[in-house]
N, C-alpha and C positions, 0 to 999 in steps of 0.2 A: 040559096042556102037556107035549110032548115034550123027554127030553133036547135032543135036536138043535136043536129050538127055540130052548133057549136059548143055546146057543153062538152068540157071533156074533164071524162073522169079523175078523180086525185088520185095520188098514189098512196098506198098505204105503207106505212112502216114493218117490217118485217115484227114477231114480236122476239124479246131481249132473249138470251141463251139462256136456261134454266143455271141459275147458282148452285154452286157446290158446298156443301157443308165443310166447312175447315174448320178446325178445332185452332181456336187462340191460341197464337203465340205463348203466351203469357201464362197460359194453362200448361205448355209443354213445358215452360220452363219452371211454372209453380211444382210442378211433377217433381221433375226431374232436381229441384230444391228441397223439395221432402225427405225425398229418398237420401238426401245427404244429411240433411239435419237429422234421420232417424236415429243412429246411436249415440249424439249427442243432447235427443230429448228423453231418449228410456235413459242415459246413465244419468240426466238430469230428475227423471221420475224415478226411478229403483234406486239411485244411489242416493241422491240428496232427498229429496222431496220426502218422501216414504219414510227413512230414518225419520226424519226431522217432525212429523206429527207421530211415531211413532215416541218418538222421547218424549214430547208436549204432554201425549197421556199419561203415559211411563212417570212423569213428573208428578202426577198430582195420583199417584201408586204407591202400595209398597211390596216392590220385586225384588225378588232375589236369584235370578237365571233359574231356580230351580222348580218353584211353585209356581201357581196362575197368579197373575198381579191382581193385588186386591186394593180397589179404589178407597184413600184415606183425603182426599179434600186438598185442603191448604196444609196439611200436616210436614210434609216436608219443609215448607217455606216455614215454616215458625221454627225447625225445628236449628233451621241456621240462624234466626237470632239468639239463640241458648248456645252455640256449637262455640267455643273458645278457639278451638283448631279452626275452623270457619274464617273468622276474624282475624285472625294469627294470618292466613292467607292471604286475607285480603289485602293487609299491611303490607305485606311482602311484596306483593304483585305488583302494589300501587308505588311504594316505594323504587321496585325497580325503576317500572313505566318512568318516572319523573326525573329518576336521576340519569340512567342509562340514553334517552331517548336524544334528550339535549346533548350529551355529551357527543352520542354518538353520531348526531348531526355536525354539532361545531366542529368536531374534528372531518368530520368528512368534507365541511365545506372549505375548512383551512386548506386542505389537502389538494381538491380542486382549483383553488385560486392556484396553488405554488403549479401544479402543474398544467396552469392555462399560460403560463410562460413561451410556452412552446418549445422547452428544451429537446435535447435530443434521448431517441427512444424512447418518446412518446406514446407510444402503443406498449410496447414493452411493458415501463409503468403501470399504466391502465392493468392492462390485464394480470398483471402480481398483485394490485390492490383490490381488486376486482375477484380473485380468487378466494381472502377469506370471507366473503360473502356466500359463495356455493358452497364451502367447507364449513361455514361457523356453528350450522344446526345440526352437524353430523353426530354420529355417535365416537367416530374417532378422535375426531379434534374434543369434542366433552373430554374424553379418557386421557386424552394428551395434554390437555389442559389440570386433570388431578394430578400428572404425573410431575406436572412443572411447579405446583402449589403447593407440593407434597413437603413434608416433614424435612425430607430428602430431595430434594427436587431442583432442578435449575434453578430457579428463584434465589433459593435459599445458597445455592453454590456460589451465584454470583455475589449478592450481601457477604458472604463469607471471606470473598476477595479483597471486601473493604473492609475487613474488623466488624462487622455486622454481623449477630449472631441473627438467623431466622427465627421462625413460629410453623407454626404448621398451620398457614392458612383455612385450610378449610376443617379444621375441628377447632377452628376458634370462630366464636357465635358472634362475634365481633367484626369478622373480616371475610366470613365466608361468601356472604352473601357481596362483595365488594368486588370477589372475586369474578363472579358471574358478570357484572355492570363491564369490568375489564373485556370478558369475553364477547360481550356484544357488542362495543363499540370495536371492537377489533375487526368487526363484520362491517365494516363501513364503506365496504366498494361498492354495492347498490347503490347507496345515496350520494354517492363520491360522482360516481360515472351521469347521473342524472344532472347533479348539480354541475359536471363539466360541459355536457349538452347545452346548459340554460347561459352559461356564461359564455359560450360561443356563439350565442345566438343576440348579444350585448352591441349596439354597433361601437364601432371606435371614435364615431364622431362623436360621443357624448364623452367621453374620458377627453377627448384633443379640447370640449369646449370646459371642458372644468378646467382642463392644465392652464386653459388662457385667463379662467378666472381667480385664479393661483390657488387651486386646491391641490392638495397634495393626496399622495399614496392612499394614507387614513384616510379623509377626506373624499375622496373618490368613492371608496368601498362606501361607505358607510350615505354617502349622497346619489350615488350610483349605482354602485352592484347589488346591492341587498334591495331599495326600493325594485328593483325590475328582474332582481329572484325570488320576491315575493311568493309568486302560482309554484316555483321550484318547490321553495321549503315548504309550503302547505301542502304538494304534494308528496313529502318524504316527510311529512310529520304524521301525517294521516296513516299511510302505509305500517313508519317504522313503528306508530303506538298500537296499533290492531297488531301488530306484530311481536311486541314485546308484553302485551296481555295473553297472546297465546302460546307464550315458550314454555317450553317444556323439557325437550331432549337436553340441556344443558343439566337441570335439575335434578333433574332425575338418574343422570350415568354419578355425577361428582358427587351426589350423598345416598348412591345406593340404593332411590327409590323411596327414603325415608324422611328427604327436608328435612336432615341435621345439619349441626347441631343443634337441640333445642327447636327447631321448628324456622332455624335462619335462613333456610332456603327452602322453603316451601311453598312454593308456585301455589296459583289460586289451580291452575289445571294439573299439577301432582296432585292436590288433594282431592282433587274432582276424578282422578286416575286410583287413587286408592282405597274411596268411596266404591266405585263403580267395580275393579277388576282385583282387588285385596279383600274388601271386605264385602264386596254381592251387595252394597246397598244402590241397584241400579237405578231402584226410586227416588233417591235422594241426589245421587249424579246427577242426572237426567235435569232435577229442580235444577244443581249449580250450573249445568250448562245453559238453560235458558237463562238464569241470571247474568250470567256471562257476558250471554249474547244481548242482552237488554242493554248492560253498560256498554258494551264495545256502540254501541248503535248510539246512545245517548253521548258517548264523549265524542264520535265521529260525527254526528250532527252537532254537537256544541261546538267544534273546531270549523264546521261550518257556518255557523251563524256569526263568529267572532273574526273569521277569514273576510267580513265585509269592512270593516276596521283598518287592518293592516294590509290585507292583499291587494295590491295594484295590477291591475293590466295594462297590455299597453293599448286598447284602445280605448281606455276611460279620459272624459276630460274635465 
């Protein structure tokens, strides 16, 4: 037998099947992602976006819908430290904020403790308390609200029941604005239903280990509920103040668009409303809404830098 013989050839591997172009996964579904998010990025770009550098100019303007806007600098911004009416808002707005805001949380949170009881129709409850929240910004409940304040009004029907003669709330520059504070805490079933969320989320082993260390009712609340509803209220104080700096429709049905009397209910955003679509000074609007927006931003990041103080989580130790 011949060398050659015994060499025997290798075998060669066949070569691999030509791959096919497939289009990534991740590509079909980034598509197909798009395509959904489109009318929520153009009403994100045409409605928000575009208004909002279109004011920024408009701010540092002086427009009147009718003429081309002619650029005047800082003019507007100086011209609110001179503006009385300005100021006069300001007070107003901030005053609401501070008294309104609180009240209408403590009540809403009294509210949710009596109904974490677990009485019966439970639900029921809820959603009656819960209701003047969807009504309280309306324009009806506004007009049903003058109707009840009014000179003549239920209000004053019922004090009459007692030997109480009324006032006409809301042309007294005194109480009108008091009136309004009433009407927004009366909107407390947002922060009502939130705050009932956080308190079912409480375990009960922590109240069984206070009762053993003999605390009581108070006690409990006050060593218990409120430390670990801490993220609650910070999240419905955040809300309800961004919320009560932008009210508006209340103001404006109960004094007619005018913040009377005397200027007692004149919202910082009525006057930025009668600025803008009364008197056509869209230039100087424009300034107060970025003003606006500067403080809503500075007091919501202040409540955020003070929320490391008081707010507890539960996984901090």
């Amino acid at each position: 037998m011949t060398q050659d013989t015994l060499v025997r050839p290798v075998a060669q591997s066949p070569p691999p099947p030509p791959r096919r172009r497939r289009t990534p996964s991740f590509r079909r579904q980034g598509g197909a992602a798009h395509v959904f998010l489109l009318p929520f990025l153009l009403g994100l770009v045409l409605i928000t976006a575009v208004p909002l550098l279109a004011s920024l100019y408009l701010s540092f303007t002086d427009y009147d819908l009718l003429h081309d806007p002619e650029l005047v600098g800082l003019d507007n911004f100086r011209r609110m430290v001179e503006d009385e009416r300005f100021w006069a808002s300001v007070g107003v707005t901030l005053w609401y904020v501070l008294v309104s805001v609180p009240l209408q949380l403590g009540f809403a949170l009294l509210l949710a403790v009596l109904l974490d009881k677990g009485m019966r129709g439970l639900a029921l409850y809820r959603s009656a308390f819960y209701l003047p929240s969807l009504l309280g910004s309306s324009v009806a409940v506004a007009i049903l609200w003058r109707q009840l304040f009014g000179h003549e009004g239920l209000v004053n029907s019922l004090l009459g029941w007692f030997g109480v003669e009324g006032e006409s709330w809301l042309q007294n520059p005194d109480t009108a604005l008091s009136t309004l504070v009433v009407l927004n805490v009366w909107t407390f079933g947002s922060p009502m239903i939130i705050f009932l969320a956080g308190l079912r989320q409480i375990p009960e082993e922590l109240y069984e280990a206070a009762r053993v260390d003999g605390a009581g009712r108070v006690r409990q609340f006050w060593s218990v509920t409120v430390p670990l509803l801490t993220p609650i209220v910070f999240f419905n104080l955040v809300l309800q103040t961004i919320g009560a700096f932008q009210a508006f429709t209340q103001a404006h049905i109960i004094s007619g668009g005018q913040g009377g009397p005397l200027d007692s209910t004149l919202f910082y955003t009525l006057y930025l409303y009668q600025q803008g679509f009364q008197s056509f000074n869209m230039g100087y609007a424009s300034a107060m809404a970025w003003v606006l927006l500067l403080v809503i931003a500075l007091v919501t990041a202040g409540h955020f830098l003070l929320s490391r103080y008081w707010v507890f989580y539960g996984d901090e130790r």
